[in-house]
C-alpha positions, -999 to +999 in steps of 0.1 A: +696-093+807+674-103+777+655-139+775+664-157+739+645-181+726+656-208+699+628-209+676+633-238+644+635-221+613+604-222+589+601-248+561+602-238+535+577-260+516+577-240+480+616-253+479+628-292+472+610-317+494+633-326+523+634-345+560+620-314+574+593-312+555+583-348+573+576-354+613+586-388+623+569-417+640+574-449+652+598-472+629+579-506+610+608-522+597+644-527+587+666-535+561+701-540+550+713-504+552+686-485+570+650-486+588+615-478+577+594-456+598+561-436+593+562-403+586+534-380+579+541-345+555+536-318+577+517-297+552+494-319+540+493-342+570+494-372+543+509-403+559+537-423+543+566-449+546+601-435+554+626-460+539+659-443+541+695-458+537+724-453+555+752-436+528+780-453+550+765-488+545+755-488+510+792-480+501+806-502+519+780-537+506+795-518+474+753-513+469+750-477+456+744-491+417+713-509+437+700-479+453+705-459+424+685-487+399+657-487+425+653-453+428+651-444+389+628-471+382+604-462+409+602-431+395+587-445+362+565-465+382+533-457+389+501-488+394+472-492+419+492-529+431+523-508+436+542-496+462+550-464+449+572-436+453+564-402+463+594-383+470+633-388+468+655-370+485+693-371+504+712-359+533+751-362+543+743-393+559+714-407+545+694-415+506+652-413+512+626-432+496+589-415+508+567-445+493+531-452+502+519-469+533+511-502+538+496-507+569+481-544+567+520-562+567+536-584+542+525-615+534+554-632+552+539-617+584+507-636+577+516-665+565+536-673+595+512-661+617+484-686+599+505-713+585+486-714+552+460-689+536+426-697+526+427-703+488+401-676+482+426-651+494+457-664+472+430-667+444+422-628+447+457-614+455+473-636+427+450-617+401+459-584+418+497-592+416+493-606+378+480-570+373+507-553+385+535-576+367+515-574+335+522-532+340+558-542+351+566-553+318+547-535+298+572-508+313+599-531+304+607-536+340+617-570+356+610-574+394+636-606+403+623-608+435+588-616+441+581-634+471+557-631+502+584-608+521+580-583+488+539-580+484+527-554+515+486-555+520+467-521+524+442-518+555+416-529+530+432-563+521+445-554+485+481-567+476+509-544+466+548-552+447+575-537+470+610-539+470+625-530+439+665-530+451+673-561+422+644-553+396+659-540+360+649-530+326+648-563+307+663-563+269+641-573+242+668-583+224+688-606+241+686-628+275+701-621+307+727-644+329+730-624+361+716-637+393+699-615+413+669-624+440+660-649+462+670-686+454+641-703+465+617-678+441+642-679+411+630-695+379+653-730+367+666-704+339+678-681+363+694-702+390+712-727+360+720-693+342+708-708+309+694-671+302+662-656+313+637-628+307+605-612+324+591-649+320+610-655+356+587-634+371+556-655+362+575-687+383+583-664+411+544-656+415+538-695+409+562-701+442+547-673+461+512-695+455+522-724+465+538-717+493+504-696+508+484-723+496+501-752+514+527-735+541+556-749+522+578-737+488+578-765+460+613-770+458+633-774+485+670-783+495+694-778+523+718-764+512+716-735+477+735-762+456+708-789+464+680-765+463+691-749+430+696-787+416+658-792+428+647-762+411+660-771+379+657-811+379+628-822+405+592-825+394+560-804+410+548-821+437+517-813+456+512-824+496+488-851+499+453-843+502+461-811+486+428-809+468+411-804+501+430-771+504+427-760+466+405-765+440+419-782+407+416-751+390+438-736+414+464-761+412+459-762+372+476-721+380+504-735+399+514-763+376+513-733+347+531-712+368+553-736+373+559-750+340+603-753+333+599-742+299+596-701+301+574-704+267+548-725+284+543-708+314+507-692+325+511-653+311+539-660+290+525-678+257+539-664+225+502-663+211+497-632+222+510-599+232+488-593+265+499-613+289+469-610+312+445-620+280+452-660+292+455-652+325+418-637+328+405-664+312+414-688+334+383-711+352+400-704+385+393-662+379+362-673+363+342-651+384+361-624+389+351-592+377+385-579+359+377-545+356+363-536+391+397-557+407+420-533+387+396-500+402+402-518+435+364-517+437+364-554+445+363-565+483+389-581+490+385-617+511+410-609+538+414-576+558+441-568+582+436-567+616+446-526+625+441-534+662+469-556+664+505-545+649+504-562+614+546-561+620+572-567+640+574-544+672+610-549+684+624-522+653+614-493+677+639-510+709+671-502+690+665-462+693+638-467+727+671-485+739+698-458+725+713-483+705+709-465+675+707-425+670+675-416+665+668-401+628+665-365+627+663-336+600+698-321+594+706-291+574+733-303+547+765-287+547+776-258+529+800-255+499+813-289+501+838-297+471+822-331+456+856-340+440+866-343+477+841-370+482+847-411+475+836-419+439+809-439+454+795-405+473+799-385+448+777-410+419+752-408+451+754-370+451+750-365+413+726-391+407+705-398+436+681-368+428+652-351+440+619-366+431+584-351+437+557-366+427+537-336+425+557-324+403+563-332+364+584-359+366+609-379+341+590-405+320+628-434+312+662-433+321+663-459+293+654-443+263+669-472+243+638-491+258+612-470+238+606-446+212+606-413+223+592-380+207+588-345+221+554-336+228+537-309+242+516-318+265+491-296+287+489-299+325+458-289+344+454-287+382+430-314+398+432-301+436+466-320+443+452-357+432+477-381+425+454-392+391+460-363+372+489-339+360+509-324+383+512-285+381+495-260+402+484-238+372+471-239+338+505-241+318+520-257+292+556-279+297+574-298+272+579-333+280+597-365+270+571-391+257+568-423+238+551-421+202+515-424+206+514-424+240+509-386+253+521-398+293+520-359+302+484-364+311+480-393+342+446-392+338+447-433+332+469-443+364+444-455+391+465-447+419+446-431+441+458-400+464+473-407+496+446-401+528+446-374+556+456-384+592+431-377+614+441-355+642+442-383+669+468-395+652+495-371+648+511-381+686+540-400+687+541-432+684+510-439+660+494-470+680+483-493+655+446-495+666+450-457+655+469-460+625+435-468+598+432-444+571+398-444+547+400-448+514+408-422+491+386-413+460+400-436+435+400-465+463+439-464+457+460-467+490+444-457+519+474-448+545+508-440+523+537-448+540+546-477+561+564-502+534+563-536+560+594-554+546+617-574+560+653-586+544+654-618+562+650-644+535+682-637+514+700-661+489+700-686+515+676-715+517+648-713+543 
């Protein structure tokens, strides 16, 4: 009698990006519907973060309009202070979001850990973070949620916008009333519903710098009535001695963050059209060199500690303990009849689609947003880097792009390309005094992958 072996099938990497195209390592977080867990691409060997969400869940939190929003506007994102996407993909059970890695943790993690954060740090990720929202909007993209739990730190220190599960495209042509984020970051206009616009960001960050200044938010309140009250009616306060933690300068920020009128507001004066113009002019950026912060040339004042988990360790126990199933590549099933499916499945099915970023990629799913033309536009390869176009040969591809703006050559996007493990660290579970990457080329983000968030600061007050 014959011996047979079971041998996996190939993967087939030519085809769409899928789970097997990933090997899976130790999970760095959890969220409402699903985990997030390293992964590295098993071609490349490129490291990244795993978010995935469970189908199941989503439809029953009646969340699939969330998931979908957040997965077509990352794919029109693309910013060196951004947690971007890389690939998109879905199974019968689950929706995947490949980002980049964050290995350094959230700034939650930190501030807890610390109590406060020197102001030279809050100074330098501030003005990376004003970056990124200045791009945000420029896309015409409103975050809603900005708060320590949502900005994940590279191993080098440098601040990154996660989380993009409430984030919209904003109208320039009216104000909107629905609440969305986190009550204790939400602007007076949001949280009174008077109407509000990409201004609300601006106070979000203002709260974020408070709070890591001093170890406390601005506003505060029991219960969400009384803190919603206190958001809208109570004057800024500052802790006594509070200019033996931050320089009046600093504080001058805050208090323009923090201004109640939208119009006022540090990055929001009508004046202008840049919003960064005043923001770089600030004394308390006075010294900072604009240009080499935005190459991510800058050192940044803080680095993360890689010998110590930068996260919380318990999100492994569930599976270690068999309390969950372990996530594993599945082949999809085989002529399934989508009419058969819920309504809520089947908008997932048709609309959750396949993204890869090394691949030419849709520009809006709001066309109404911008002016679009059709341009020709000629892709060249660069050896795989995420800086330039994204075709493997010299050809030529029509795509959709907005007048006077020929976005079929990323030539201007700083992010850099995601780093090679070393081969000490393909074993499972990645220890974290293992888990450092180098910088890439572009000094973008070093180890892609390991989005740090945590969903524990909801509406609620804290």
């Amino acid at each position: 009698m014959g011996i047979f072996c079971c041998f996996p099938d190939p993967v087939d990497f030519d085809g769409d990006v899928n789970l097997f195209h990933f090997e899976m390592h130790r999970a760095v977080g959890k969220g409402a519907f699903g985990k997030v867990r390293v992964v590295q691409h098993k071609k490349s060997k490129k490291l990244y973060a795993l978010k995935y969400i469970e189908k199941e869940k989503c439809t029953k939190q009646k969340a699939v309009g969330n998931i979908l929003q957040e997965r077509q506007l990352l794919e029109e994102v693309d910013h060196p202070f951004v947690v971007n996407l890389r690939y998109a993909f879905q199974d019968d059970q689950n929706c995947f979001f490949v980002l980049d890695l964050m290995l350094g943790g959230d700034l939650r993690f930190h501030l807890e850990k610390n109590g406060r954060i020197e102001e030279k740090c809050v100074r330098f990720w501030v003005a990376e973070l004003s970056c990124a929202l200045a791009y945000l909007h420029k896309q015409g993209i409103m975050h809603r949620d900005i708060k320590p739990d949502n900005v994940l730190l590279d191993t080098e220190g440098h601040a990154h916008v996660t989380d993009f599960n409430v984030a919209i495209h904003y109208s320039r042509s009216r104000l909107h009333t629905s609440v969305a984020g986190s009550l204790a970051y939400m602007a007076p206009e949001v949280c009174s519903r008077k109407g509000y616009s990409w201004q609300a960001d601006w106070w979000s960050l203002g709260v974020c710098s408070y709070e890591l200044l001093f170890g406390r938010r601005p506003f505060e309140g029991k219960t969400a009535d009384s803190l919603t009250a206190a958001v809208a009616k109570d004057s800024l306060r500052f802790p006594e001695r509070a200019s033996e933690v931050c320089s009046a300068e600093g504080i001058q920020v805050i208090k323009q963050l923090l201004d109640k009128n939208p119009k006022k507001r540090l990055g929001c004066t009508p004046e202008t059209d840049d919003e960064m113009a005043v923001v770089r002019s600030h004394p308390w950026f006075a010294r900072l060199d604009w240009d080499a912060l935005e190459d991510k040339e800058l050192q940044a004042p803080f680095v993360p500690d890689l010998k110590k988990a930068n996260f919380d360790i318990s999100h492994e126990l569930d599976e270690f303990l068999m309390v969950e199933k372990p996530l594993s590549a599945k082949k999809r099933k085989e002529n399934v009849d989508i009419n058969s499916l819920s309504p809520e499945l089947r908008q997932l099915e048709e609309q959750f689609t396949i993204f890869d970023y090394t691949k030419p990629r849709r520009i809006s799913y709001y066309p109404a947003n911008q002016s679009l033309s059709l341009a020709l536009t000629k892709s060249l390869d660069r050896d795989g880097s995420l800086d330039g176009p994204r075709s493997s040969t010299q050809s030529y591809s029509l795509t959709l792009v907005p007048d006077g703006n020929n976005s079929g050559d990323d030539s201007s996007s700083r992010a850099g390309s995601p780093s090679l493990a070393k081969p000490h660290q393909l074993f499972m579970p990645i220890p974290p005094e293992q888990a450092h990457v180098r910088n890439s080329t572009s000094s973008r983000q070093e180890a892609i992958g390991v989005a740090i968030t945590s969903d524990s600061h909801p509406l609620t007050p804290r």
